[in-house]
C-alpha positions in Angstrom: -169.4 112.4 -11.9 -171.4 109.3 -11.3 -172.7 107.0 -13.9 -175.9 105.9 -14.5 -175.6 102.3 -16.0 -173.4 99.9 -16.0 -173.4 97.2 -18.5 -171.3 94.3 -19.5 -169.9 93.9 -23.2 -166.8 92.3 -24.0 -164.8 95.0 -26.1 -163.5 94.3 -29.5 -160.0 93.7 -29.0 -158.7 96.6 -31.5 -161.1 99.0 -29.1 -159.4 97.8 -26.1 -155.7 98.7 -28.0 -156.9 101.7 -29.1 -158.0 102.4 -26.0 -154.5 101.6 -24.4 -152.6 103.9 -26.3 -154.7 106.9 -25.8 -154.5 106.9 -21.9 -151.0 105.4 -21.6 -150.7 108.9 -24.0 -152.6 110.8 -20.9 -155.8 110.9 -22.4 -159.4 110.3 -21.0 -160.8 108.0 -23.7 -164.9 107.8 -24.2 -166.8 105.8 -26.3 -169.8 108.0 -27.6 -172.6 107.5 -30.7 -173.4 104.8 -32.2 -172.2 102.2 -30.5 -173.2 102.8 -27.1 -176.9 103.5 -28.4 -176.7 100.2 -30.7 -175.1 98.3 -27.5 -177.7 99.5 -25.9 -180.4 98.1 -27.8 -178.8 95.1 -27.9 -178.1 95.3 -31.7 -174.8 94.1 -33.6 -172.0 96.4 -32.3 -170.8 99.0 -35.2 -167.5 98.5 -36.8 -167.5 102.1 -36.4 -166.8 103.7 -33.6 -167.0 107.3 -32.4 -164.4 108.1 -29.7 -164.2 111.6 -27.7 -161.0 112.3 -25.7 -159.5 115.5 -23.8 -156.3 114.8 -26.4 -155.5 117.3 -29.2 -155.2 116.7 -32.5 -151.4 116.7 -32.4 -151.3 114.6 -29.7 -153.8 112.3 -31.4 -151.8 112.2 -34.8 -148.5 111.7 -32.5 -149.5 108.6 -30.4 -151.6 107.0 -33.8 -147.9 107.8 -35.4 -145.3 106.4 -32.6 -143.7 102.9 -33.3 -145.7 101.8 -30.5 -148.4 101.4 -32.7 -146.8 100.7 -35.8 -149.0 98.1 -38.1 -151.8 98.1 -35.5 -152.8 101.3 -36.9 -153.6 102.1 -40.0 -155.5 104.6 -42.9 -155.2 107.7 -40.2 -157.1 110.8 -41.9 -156.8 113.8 -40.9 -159.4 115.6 -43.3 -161.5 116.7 -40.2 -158.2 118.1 -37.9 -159.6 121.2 -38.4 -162.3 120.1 -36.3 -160.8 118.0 -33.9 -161.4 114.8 -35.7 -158.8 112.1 -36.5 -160.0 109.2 -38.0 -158.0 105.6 -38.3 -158.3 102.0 -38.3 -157.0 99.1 -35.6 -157.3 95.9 -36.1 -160.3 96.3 -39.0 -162.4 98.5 -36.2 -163.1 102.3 -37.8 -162.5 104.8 -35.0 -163.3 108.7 -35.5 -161.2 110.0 -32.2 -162.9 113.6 -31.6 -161.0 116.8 -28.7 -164.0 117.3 -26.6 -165.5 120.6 -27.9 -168.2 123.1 -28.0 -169.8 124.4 -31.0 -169.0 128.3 -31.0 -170.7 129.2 -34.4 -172.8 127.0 -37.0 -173.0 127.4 -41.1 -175.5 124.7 -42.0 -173.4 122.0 -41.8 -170.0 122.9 -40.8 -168.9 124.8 -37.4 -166.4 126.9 -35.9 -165.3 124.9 -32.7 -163.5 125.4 -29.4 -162.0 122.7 -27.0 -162.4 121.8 -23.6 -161.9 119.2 -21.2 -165.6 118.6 -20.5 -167.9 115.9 -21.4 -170.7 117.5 -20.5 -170.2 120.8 -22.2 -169.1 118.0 -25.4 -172.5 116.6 -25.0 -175.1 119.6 -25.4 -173.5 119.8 -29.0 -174.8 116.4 -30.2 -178.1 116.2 -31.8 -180.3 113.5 -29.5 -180.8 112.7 -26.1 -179.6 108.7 -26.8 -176.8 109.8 -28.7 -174.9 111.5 -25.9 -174.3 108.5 -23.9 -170.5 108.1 -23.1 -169.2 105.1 -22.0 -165.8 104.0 -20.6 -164.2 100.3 -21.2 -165.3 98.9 -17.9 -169.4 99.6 -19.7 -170.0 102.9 -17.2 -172.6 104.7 -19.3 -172.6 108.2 -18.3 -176.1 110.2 -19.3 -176.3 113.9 -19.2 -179.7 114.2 -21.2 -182.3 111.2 -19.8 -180.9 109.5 -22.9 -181.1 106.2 -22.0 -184.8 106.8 -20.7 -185.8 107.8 -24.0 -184.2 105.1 -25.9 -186.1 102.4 -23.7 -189.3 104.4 -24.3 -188.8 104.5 -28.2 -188.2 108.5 -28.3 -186.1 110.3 -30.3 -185.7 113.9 -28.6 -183.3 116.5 -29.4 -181.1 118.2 -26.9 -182.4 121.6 -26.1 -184.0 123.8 -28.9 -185.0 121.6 -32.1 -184.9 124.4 -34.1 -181.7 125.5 -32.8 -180.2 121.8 -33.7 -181.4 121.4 -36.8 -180.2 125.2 -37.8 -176.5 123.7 -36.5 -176.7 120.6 -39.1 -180.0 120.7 -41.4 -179.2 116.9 -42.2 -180.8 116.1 -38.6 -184.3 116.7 -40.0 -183.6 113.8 -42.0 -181.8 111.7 -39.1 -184.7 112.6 -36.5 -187.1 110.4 -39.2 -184.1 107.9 -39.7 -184.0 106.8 -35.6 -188.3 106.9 -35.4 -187.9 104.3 -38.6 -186.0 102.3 -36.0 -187.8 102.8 -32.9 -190.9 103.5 -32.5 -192.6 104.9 -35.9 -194.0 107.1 -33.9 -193.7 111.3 -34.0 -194.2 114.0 -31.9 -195.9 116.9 -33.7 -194.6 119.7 -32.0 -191.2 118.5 -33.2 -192.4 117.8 -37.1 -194.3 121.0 -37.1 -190.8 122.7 -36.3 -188.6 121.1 -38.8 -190.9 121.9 -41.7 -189.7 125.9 -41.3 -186.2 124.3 -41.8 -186.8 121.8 -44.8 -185.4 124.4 -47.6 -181.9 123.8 -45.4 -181.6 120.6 -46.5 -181.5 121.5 -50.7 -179.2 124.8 -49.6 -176.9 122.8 -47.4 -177.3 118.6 -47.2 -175.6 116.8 -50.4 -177.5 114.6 -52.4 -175.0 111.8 -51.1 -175.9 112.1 -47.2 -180.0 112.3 -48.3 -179.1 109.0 -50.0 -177.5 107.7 -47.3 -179.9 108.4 -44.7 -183.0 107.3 -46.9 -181.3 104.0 -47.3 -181.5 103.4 -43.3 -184.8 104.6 -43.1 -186.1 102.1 -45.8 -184.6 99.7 -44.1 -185.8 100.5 -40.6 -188.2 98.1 -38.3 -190.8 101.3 -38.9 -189.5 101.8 -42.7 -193.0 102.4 -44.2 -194.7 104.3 -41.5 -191.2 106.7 -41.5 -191.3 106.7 -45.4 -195.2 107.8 -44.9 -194.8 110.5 -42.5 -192.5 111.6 -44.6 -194.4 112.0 -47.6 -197.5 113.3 -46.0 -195.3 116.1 -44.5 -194.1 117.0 -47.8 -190.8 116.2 -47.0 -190.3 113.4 -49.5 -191.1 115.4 -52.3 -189.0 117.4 -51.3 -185.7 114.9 -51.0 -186.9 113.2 -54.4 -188.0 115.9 -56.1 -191.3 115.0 -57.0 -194.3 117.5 -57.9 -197.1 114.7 -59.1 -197.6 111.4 -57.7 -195.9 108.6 -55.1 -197.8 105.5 -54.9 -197.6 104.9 -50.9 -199.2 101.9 -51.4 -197.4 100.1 -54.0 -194.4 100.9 -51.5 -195.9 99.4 -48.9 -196.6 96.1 -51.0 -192.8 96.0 -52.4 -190.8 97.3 -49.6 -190.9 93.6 -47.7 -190.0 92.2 -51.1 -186.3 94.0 -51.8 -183.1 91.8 -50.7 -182.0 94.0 -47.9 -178.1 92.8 -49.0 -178.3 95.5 -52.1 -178.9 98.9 -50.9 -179.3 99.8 -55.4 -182.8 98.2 -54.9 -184.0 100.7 -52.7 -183.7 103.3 -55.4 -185.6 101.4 -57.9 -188.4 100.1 -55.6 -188.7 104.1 -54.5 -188.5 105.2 -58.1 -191.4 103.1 -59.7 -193.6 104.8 -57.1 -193.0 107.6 -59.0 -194.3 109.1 -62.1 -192.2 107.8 -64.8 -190.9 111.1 -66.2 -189.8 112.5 -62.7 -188.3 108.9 -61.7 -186.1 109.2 -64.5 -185.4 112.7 -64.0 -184.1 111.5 -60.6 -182.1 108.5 -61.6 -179.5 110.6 -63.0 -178.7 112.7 -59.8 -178.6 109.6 -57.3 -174.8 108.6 -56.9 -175.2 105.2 -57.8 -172.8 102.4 -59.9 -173.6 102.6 -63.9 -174.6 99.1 -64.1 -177.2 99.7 -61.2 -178.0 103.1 -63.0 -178.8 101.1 -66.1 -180.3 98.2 -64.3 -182.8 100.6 -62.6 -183.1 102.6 -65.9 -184.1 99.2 -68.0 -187.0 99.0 -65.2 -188.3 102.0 -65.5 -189.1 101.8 -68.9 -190.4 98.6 -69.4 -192.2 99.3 -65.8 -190.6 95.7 -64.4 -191.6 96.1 -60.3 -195.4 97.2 -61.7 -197.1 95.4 -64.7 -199.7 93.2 -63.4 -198.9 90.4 -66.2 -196.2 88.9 -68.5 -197.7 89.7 -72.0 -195.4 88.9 -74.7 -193.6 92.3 -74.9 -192.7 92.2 -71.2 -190.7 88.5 -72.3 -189.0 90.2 -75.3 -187.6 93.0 -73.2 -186.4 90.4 -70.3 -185.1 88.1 -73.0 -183.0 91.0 -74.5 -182.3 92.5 -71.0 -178.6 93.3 -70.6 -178.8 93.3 -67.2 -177.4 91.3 -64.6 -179.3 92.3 -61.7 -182.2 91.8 -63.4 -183.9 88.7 -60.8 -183.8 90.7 -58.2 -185.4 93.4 -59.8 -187.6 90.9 -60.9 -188.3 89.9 -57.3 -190.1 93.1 -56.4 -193.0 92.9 -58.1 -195.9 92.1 -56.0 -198.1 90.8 -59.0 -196.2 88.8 -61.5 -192.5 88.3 -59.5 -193.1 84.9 -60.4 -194.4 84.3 -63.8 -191.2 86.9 -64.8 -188.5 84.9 -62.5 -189.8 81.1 -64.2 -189.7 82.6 -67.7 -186.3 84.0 -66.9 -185.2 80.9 -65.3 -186.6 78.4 -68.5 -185.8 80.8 -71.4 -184.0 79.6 -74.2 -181.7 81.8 -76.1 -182.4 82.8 -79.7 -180.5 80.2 -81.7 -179.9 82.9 -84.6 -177.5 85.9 -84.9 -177.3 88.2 -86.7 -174.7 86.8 -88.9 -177.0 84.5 -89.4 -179.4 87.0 -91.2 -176.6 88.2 -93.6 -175.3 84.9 -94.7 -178.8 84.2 -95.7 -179.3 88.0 -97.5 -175.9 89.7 -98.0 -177.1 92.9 -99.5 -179.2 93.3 -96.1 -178.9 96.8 -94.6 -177.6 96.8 -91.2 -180.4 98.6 -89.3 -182.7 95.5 -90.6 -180.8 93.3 -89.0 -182.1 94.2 -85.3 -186.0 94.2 -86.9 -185.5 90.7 -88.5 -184.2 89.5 -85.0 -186.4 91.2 -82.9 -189.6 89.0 -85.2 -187.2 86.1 -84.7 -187.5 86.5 -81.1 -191.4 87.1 -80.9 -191.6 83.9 -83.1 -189.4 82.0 -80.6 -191.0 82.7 -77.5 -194.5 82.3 -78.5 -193.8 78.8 -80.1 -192.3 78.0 -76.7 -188.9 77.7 -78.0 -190.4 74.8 -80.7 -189.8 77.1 -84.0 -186.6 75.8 -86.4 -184.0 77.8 -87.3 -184.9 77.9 -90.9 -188.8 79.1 -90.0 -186.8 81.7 -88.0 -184.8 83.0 -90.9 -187.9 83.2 -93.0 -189.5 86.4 -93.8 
């Protein structure tokens, strides 16, 4: 077997121990995925790393257990044994350690697997060309499938069939779009005229979590927009977001260079207010997100924060009030007004009445007028430019 690249990287030191106590344990030890396609585009190496080796299971679990590599190894899962995947942690690197195998059957997106000893026959498994690149410690790069061709050309091309591989793992529909967003932006229509037979695969047998995940990449991607486009224009994003009316493509394209790329919870509210409101909403409640970015996005929503063209006096009475911490960057997607909002929010001065305030003046008050009598307190405040007294603010 000859190789058909070598390259030089200097190995993260828990990769290189990892790597000595699988083949001082007998085992062939190959660095597959990710990595070697991200190495080879001469991106940030991934802390997570995708190992294949000719080692069971068992004899995994036993050398990751030995005091050899007691507290270098740590977090060892063995929820995909079953599968021939053991997953642990060395030295803050995140390995998945796979038994060379061949797919026998396919469900959607599990499979019944057999072993074997053969890289090759472990390769034709995988779902694209660049992502069945193997490479050893010394930066050998073995290529079965002209991956590494395809990857300099900007091509993301499946290994045999598409149909067959996306009837294997339906979530490959969505990774196909997820590398173009990276690489070229560009599609072949033979291959998206396929996959749309297979889209109803995705609802039956992807989880909402994994569609999340994916979109998140894509939005990111070099070739986000024209990815996010295709998408749409396919009838595929409809389909993920589960939207029957209206997406604004173009308001996308204005806010998607605006989001902080360091807070993956703004992508869901930059995609949701191209949406119709009711359907946006609709969607919020499915998307596995934190409560306080849940109610951060929700507070957007409806007072429409990354679309109104101008700050009219309701708009500064619902920021004022906002209980919402993320609620500059929000603020910072808006094309039109971003910064009339963010200097309000930075200059505004709080509401120097309270509620007991209200009572001690009027006792016999009922309760649900407190929250009127402030909220005219607070219209009067902000259009005096915070000049108004306190006793003008009391008064009916």
């Amino acid at each position: 077997m000859q190789a058909a690249l070598q390259i030089n990287f200097n190995p993260p030191k828990g990769l290189t121990l990892l790597h000595r106590f699988i083949t001082l344990g007998g085992g062939d030890f190959w660095i597959v995925g990710g990595f070697v396609r991200e190495l080879m585009l001469n991106q940030t190496m991934s802390l997570d790393i995708d190992i294949a080796t000719n080692l069971t299971t068992d004899q995994v679990l036993q050398i990751l257990t030995s005091l050899d590599t007691k507290n270098k190894v740590a977090n060892i899962e063995k929820s995909g044994e079953k599968f021939g995947s053991i997953s642990c942690t060395c030295l803050d690197l995140k390995f998945d350690i796979t038994t060379l195998r061949r797919d026998v059957k396919n469900f959607g997106r599990k499979a019944e697997v057999e072993f074997t000893a053969d890289i090759e026959e472990d390769s034709r498994r995988r779902d694209f060309t660049f992502n069945a690149l193997y490479m050893d410690l010394s930066g050998k790069v073995y290529d079965f499938h002209n991956g590494i061709n395809d990857l300099r050309l900007g091509r993301v091309v499946f290994i045999g069939s598409p149909s067959q591989r996306i009837q294997e793992d339906y979530l490959r529909i969505i990774r196909y779009y997820r590398f173009n967003s990276y690489l070229s932006g560009t599609f072949d229509e033979t291959v998206v005229s396929a996959m749309q037979t297979y889209y109803v695969g995705i609802t039956r047998y992807v989880s909402i979590e994994r569609i999340v995940g994916e979109m998140q990449k894509i939005f990111f991607g070099p070739y986000g927009y024209q990815t996010i486009q295709k998408m749409h224009n396919e009838g595929l994003l409809s389909l993920l977001l589960q939207y029957k009316s209206h997406f604004d493509l173009e308001s996308l394209r204005l806010k998607m260079p605006l989001v902080n790329k360091e807070f993956s919870f703004l992508i869901w509210a930059t995609m949701l207010s191209c949406m119709e409101p009711q359907e946006a909403t609709s969607l919020l409640q499915k998307l596995p997100l934190k409560r306080n970015h849940r109610v951060s996005i929700g507070f957007s929503l409806k007072h429409n924060i990354l679309n109104c063209q101008e700050l009219t006096l309701d708009l500064k009475m619902a920021l004022a009030s906002a209980k919402c911490d993320n609620l500059p960057k929000l603020v910072q997607i808006n094309p039109k007004c971003r910064l009339e909002m963010l200097k309000f929010l930075s200059s505004f001065i709080p509401l120097p009445i309270t509620g007991h305030d209200i009572i001690k003046q009027n006792p016999s008050i009922a309760h649900k007028d407190i929250g009127a009598k402030l909220h005219t307190a607070l219209a009067k405040w902000i259009k005096s430019d915070y000049q108004c007294s306190k006793k003008l603010l009391l008064k009916n």
